[in-house]
C-alpha positions as CSV (number, residue, x, y, z in Angstrom):
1,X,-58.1,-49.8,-30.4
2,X,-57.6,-50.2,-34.3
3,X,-58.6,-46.2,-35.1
4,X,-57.0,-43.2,-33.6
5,X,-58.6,-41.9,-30.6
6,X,-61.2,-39.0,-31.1
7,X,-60.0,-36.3,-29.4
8,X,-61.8,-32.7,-28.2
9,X,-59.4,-29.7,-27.4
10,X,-62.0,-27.5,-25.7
11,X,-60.2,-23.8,-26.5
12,X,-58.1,-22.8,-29.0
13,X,-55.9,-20.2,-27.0
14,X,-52.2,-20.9,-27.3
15,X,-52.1,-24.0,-25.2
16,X,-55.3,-25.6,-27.1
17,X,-53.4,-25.0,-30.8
18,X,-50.2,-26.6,-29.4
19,X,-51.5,-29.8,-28.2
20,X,-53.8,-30.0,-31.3
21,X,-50.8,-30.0,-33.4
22,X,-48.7,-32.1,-31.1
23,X,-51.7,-34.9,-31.6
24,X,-52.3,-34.4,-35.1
25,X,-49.0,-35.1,-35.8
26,X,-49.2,-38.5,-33.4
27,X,-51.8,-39.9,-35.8
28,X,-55.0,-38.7,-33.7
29,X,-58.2,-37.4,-34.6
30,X,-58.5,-34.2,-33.2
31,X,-61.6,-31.1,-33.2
32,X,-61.0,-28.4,-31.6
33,X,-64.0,-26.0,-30.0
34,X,-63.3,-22.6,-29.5
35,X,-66.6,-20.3,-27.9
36,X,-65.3,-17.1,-30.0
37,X,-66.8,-16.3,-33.0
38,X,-63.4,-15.9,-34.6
39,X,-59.9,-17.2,-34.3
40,X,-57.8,-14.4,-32.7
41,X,-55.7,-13.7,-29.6
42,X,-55.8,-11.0,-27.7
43,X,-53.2,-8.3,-28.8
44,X,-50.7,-8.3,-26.8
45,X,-46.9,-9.5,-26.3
46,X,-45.7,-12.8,-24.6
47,X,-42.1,-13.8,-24.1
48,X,-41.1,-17.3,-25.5
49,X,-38.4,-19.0,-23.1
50,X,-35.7,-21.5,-24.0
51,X,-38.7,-24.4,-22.6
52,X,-41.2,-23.3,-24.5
53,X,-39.3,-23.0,-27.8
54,X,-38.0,-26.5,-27.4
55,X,-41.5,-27.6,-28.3
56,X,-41.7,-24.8,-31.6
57,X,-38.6,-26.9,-32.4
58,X,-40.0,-30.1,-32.0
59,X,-43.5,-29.6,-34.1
60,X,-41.2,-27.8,-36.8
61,X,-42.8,-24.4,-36.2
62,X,-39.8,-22.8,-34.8
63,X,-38.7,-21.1,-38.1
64,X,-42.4,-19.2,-38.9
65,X,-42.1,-18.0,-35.2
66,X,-38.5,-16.5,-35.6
67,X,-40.0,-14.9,-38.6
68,X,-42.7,-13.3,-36.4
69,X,-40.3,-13.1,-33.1
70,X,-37.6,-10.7,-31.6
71,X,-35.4,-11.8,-29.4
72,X,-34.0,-9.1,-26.6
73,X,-30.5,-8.6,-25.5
74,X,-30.9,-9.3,-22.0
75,X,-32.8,-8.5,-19.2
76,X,-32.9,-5.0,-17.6
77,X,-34.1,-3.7,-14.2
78,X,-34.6,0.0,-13.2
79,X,-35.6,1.9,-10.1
80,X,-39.2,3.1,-10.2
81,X,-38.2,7.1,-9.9
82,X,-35.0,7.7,-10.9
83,X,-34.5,4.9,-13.5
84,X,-31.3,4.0,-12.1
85,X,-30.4,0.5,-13.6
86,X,-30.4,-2.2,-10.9
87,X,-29.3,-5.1,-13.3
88,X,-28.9,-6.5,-16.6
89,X,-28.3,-10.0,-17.8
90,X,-27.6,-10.8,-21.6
91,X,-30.0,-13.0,-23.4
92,X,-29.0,-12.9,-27.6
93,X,-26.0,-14.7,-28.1
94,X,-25.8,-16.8,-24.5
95,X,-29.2,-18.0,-24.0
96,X,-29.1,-20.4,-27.0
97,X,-25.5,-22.2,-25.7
98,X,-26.9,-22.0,-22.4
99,X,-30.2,-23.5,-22.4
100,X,-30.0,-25.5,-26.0
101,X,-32.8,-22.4,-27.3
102,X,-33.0,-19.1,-27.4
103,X,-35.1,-16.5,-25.7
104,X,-38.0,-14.4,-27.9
105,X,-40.7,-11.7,-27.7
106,X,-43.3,-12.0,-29.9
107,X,-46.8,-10.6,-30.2
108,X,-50.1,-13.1,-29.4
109,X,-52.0,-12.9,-32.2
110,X,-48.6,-13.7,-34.3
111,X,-48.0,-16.3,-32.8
112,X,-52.0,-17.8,-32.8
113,X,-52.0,-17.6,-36.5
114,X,-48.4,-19.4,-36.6
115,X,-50.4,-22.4,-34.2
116,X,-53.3,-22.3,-36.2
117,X,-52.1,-22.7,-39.7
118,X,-51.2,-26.5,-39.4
119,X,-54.5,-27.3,-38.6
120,X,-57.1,-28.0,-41.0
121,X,-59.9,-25.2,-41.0
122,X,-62.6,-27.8,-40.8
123,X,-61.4,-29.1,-37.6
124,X,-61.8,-25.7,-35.5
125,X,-65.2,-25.3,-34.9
126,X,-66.0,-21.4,-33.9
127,X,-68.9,-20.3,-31.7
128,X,-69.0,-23.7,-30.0
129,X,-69.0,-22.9,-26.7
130,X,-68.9,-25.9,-24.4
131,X,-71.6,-26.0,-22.1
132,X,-71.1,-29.2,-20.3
133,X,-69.4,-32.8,-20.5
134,X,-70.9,-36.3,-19.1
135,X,-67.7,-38.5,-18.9
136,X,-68.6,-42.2,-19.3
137,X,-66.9,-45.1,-18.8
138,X,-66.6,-46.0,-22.6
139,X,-67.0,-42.0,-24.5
140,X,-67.0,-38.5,-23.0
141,X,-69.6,-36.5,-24.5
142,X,-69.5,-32.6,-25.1
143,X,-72.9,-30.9,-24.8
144,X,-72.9,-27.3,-26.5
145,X,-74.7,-23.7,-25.6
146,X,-76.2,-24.4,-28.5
147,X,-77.7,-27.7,-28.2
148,X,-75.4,-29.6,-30.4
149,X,-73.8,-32.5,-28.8
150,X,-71.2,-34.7,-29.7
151,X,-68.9,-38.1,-28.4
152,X,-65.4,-38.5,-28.2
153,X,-62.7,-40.7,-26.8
154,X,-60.9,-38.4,-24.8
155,X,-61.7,-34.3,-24.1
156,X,-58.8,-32.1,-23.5
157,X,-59.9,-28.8,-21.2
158,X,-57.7,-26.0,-22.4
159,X,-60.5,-23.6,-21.9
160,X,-58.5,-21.2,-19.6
161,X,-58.7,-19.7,-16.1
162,X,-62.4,-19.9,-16.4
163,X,-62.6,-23.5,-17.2
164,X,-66.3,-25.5,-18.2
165,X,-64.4,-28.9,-18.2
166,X,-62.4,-28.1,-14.1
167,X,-65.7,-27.1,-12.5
168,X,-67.7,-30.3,-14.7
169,X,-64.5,-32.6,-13.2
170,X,-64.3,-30.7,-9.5
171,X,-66.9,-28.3,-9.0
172,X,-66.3,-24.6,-8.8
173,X,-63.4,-23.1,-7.3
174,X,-64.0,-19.9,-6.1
175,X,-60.6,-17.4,-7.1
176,X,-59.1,-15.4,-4.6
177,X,-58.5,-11.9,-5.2
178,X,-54.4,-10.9,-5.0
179,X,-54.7,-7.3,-4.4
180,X,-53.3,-6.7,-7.6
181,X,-54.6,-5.2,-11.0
182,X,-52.7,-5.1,-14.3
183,X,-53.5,-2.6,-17.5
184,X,-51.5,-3.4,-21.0
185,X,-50.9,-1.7,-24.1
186,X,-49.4,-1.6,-27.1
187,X,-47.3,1.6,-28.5
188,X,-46.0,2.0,-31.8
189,X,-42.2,3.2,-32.0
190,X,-42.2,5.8,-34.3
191,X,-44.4,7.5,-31.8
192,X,-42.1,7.4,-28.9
193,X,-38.2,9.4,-28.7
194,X,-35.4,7.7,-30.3
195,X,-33.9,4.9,-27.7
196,X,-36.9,5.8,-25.8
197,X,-37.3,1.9,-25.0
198,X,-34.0,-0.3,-25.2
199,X,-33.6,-3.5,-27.3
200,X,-34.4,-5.6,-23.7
201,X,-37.2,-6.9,-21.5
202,X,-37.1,-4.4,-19.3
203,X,-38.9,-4.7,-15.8
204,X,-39.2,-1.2,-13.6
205,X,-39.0,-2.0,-9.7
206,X,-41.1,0.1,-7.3
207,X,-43.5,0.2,-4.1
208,X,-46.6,-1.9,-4.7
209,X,-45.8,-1.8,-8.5
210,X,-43.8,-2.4,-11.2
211,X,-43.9,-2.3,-14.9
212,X,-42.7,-5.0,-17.6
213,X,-41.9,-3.3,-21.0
214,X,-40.1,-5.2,-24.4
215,X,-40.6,-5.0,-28.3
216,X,-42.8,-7.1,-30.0
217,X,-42.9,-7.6,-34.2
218,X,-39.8,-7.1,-34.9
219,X,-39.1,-3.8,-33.2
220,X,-42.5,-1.8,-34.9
221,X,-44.6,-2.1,-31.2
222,X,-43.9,-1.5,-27.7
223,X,-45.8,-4.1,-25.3
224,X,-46.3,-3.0,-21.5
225,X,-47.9,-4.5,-18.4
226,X,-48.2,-2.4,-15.5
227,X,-48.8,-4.5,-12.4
228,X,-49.8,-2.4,-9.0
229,X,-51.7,-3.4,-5.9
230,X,-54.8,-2.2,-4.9
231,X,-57.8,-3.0,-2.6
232,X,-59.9,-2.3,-5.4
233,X,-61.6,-5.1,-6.9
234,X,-61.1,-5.8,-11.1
235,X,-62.9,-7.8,-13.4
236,X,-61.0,-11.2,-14.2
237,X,-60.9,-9.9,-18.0
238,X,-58.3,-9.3,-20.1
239,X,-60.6,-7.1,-22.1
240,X,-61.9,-4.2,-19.5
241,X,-61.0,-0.9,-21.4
242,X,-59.4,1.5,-19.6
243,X,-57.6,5.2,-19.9
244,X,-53.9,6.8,-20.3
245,X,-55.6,9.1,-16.8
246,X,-56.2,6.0,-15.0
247,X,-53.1,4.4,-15.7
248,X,-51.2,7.5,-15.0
249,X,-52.8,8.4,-11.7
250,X,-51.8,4.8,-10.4
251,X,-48.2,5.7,-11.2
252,X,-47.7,9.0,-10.3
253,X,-44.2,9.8,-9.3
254,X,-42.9,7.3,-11.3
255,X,-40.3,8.0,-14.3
256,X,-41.2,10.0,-16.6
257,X,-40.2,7.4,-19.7
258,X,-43.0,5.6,-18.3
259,X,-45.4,8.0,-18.3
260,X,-44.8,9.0,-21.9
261,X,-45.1,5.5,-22.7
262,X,-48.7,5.2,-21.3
263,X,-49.7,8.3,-22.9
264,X,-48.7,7.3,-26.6
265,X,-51.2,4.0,-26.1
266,X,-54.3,3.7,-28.5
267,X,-56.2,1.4,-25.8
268,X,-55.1,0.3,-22.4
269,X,-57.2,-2.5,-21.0
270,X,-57.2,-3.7,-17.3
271,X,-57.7,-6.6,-15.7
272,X,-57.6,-7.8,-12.0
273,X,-54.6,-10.2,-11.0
274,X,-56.8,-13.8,-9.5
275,X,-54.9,-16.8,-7.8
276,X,-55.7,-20.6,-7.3
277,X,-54.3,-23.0,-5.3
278,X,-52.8,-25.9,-7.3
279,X,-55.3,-29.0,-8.2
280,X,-54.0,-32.2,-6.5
281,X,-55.0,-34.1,-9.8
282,X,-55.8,-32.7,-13.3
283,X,-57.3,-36.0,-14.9
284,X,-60.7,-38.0,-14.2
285,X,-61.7,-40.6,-16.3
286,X,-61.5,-39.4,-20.2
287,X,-61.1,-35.6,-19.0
288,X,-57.7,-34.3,-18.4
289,X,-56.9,-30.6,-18.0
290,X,-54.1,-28.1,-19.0
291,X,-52.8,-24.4,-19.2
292,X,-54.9,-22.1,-17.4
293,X,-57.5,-24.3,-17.2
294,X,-55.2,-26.4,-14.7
295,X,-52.2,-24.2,-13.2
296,X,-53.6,-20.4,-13.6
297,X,-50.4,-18.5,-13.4
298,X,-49.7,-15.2,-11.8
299,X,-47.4,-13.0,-14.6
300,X,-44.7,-12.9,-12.4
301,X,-42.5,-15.8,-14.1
302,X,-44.1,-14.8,-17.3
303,X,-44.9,-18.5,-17.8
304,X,-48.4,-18.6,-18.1
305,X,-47.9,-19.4,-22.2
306,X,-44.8,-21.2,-21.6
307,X,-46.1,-23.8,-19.2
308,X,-49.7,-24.3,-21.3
309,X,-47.0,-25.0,-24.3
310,X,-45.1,-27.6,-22.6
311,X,-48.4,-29.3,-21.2
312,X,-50.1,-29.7,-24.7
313,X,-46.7,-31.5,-26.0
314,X,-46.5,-33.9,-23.0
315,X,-50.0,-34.9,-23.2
316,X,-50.1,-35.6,-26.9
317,X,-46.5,-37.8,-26.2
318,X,-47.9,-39.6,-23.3
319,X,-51.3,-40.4,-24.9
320,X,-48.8,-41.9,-28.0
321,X,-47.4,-43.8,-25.6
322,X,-50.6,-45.4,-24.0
323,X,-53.1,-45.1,-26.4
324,X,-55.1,-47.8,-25.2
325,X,-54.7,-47.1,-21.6
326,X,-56.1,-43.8,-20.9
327,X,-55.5,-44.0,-17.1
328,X,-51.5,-44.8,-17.7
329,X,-51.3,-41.8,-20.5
330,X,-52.8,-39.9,-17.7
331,X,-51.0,-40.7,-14.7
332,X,-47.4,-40.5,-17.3
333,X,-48.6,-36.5,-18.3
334,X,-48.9,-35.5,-14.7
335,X,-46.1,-37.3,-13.5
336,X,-44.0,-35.2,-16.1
337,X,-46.3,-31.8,-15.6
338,X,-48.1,-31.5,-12.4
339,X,-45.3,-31.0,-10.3
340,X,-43.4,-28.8,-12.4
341,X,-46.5,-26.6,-13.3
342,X,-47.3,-25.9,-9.4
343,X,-43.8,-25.2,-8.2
344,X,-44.0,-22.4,-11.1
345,X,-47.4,-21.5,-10.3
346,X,-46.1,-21.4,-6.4
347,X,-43.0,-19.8,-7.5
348,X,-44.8,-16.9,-9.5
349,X,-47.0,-16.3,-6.7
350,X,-44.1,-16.0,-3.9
351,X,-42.2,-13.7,-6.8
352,X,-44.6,-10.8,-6.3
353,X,-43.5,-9.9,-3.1
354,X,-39.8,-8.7,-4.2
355,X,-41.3,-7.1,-7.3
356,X,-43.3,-4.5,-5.1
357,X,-41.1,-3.9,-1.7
358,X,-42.6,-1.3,0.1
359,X,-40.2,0.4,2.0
360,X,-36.4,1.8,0.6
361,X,-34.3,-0.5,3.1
362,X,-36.1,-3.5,1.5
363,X,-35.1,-2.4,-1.9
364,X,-31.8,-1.9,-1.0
365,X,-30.9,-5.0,0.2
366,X,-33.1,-6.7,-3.1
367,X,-30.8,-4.4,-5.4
368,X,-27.6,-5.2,-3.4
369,X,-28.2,-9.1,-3.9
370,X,-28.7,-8.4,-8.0
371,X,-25.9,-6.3,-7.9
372,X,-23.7,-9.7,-5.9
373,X,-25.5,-12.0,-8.4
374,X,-24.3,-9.9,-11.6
375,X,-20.9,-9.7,-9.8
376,X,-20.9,-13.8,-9.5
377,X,-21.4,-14.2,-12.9
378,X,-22.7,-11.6,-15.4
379,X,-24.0,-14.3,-17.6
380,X,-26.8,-15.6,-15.3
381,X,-30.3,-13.9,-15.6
382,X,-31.6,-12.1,-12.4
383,X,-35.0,-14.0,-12.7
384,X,-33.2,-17.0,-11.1
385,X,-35.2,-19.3,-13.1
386,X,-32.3,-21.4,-14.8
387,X,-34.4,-23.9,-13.6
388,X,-37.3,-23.0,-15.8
389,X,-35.5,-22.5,-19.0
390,X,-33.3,-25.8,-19.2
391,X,-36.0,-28.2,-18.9
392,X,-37.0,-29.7,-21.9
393,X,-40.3,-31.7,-22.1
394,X,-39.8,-32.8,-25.6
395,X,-36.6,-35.7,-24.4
396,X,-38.0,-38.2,-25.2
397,X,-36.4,-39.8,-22.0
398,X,-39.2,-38.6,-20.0
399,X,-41.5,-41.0,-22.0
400,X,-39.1,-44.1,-22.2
């Protein structure tokens, strides 16, 4: 093909901006659609591991995000009542020898603008919401909510958990309920005691519960997720406002830090926790899929962001290197991603059960094993997901 391929990234979440900039800068010609009526994330925080920053690296946006970014030092886990620590694991200062890149918090809608200010304005295209694709043998073409319709080489689903372009390539798949609801929020730290929250991500173990905590903007904000189970059914909406009473009453007995926390939260939204089994192919014809849209993640890995970043570099590489043959640049991007992204997506799910141990025996012997792995060697993180962190899906040996 003598021009670049025309590309559609349906979405412009985190996942959608990264492989839009990871294919610009390959020479294609890329639109993104987004259905919002303006370009913003969500407010909250996300955590940036050593796999995803790699690919900062690699599309030179590393140094803006550090400017936005604060990186913790360590990981820190406490009992639910009496806040007794039950390990810690050091992050600044060992993360970047370890894994080749470091370890960062960093608030969403920092880091959106960061992904979006590469891109020319005029090729995000707000309040196009896709309504449908016909993928042909020779175009793919995207039909809009608003009537509009438009042909391109290749479309790029990156439209999230609730994804047009799956269901158009597979037909609906009907989410599962886990039993578990999340709220978040966002606390400024001049409102809050001095030290109140440590320079750490800091996860709080309990029954049916626990509670992720960490700084975001520098140290200015205070991001939380509260994670508890209930038989309770929740929207699947990260925007479903909620109340300091609600959240409270959910975690009452629990430490007190916690409680103060919630209470000094503006706005606490909830949402309920959805899984899906793993997608025995992502690609069909001149459709492929990532992030959400192909591996929704449970937050228990907290690498929902970091495995939608990694997917949007490895497609743009393995389109470069079969631009003319959709089917190999295809089959090359899952070959590198799908397996990877459903043993994490697997993994996460399997996690939740030694977050939220019921009974004290059971946390017990899950404290006595973090207190044997700390012992071992105080340098490895409790998450036990060295496995995550060193891969690095910019080598270009994966594309040779």
């Amino acid at each position: 093909m003598s021009r670049p391929l025309r590309i559609a990234v349906i979405g412009a979440g985190i996942g959608g901006l990264v492989a839009a900039n990871a294919l610009m800068r390959r020479g294609f010609d890329v639109e993104v659609y987004e259905q919002a009526s303006e370009l913003s994330e969500i407010g909250a925080g996300i955590q940036i591991s050593p796999n995803a920053l790699q690919v900062f690296r690699a599309l030179d946006l590393e140094t803006p995000m550090m400017q936005i970014a604060h990186e913790p030092e360590g990981f820190m886990g406490s009992d639910w009542q009496s806040g007794r620590e039950l390990f810690r694991s050091p992050i600044k200062n060992v993360f970047e020898a370890k894994y080749g890149a470091g370890y960062y918090l960093v608030h969403r809608a920092d880091l959106h603008r960061i992904l979006a200010a590469p891109i020319p304005p005029e090729r995000i295209h707000l309040s196009a919401r896709c309504a449908s694709i016909d993928n042909q043998t020779d175009s793919v073409t995207v039909f809009f909510a608003d009537g509009a319709s438009k042909n391109f080489d290749v479309v790029i689903g990156a439209d999230g958990i609730k994804s047009v372009v799956r269901n158009a390539l597979f037909g609906e798949l009907k989410p599962q309920f886990t039993g578990c609801m999340c709220w978040r929020g966002l606390v400024p730290v001049d409102r809050l005691p001095k030290d109140h929250v440590l320079p750490m991500s800091h996860v709080w173990l309990g029954p049916n519960g626990h509670v992720v905590h960490y700084h975001v903007r520098g140290q200015a904000l205070v991001n939380f997720v509260a994670v508890y189970e209930t038989k309770d059914w929740v929207e699947e909406s990260w925007t479903l406002p909620s109340t300091v009473e609600e959240v409270k009453t959910a975690y009452t007995g629990w430490h007190p830090k916690l409680h103060t926390l919630f209470e000094e939260s503006d706005t606490i939204y909830k949402w309920g926790l959805f899984d899906r089994d793993p997608l025995d192919t992502w690609s069909a014809g001149r459709v492929t899929l990532m992030g959400d849209a192909a591996h929704p993640m449970l937050p228990f890995f907290a690498q929902g962001a970091g495995q939608a970043i990694e997917d949007g570099y490895a497609l743009a590489a393995s389109l470069a290197r079969h631009p003319a043959d959709l089917a190999s640049a295809f089959s090359l991007y899952e070959s590198i991603r799908r397996g990877r992204a459903t043993r994490v997506q697997l993994g996460a799910r399997a996690r939740r059960h030694a977050l939220h141990l019921r009974t004290p025996w059971a946390r017990l012997k899950r404290d006595l094993t973090y207190k044997w792995q700390q012992w071992r060697d105080p340098s490895n993180n409790s998450y036990r997901a060295n496995w995550i962190y060193e891969f690095d899906v910019t080598s270009p040996s994966l594309y040779a």
